[in-house]
N, C-alpha and C positions, 0 to 999 in steps of 0.2 A: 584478408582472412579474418573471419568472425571467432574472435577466441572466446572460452570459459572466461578470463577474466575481464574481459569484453562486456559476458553477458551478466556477468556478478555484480561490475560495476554500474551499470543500466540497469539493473535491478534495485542495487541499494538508490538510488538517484531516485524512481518513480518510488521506493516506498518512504523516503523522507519527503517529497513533497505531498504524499497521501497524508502521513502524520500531519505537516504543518496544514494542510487545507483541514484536518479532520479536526484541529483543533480549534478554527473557526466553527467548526459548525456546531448545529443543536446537541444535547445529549437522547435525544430522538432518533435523531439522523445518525449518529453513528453508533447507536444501536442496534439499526438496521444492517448499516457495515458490516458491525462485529458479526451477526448473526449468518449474513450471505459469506465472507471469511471463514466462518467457523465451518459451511458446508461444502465448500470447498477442498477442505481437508481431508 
């Protein structure tokens, strides 16, 4: 069974390693992130 806390925690998982890869990249590049993020919303 696929639970809520199942999917909270796979959630926080892919957005800490978005953090840690975004903090390699350019301030260009995650620019653009913020921006497709922001529309998202």
């Amino acid at each position: 069974m696929y639970t809520i806390e199942m999917a909270y925690a796979r959630m926080r998982e892919l957005q800490e390693m978005a953090n840690r890869s975004r903090a390699h990249q350019t301030s260009a590049a995650s620019k653009r992130a913020e921006k497709k993020r922001a529309k998202k919303r």
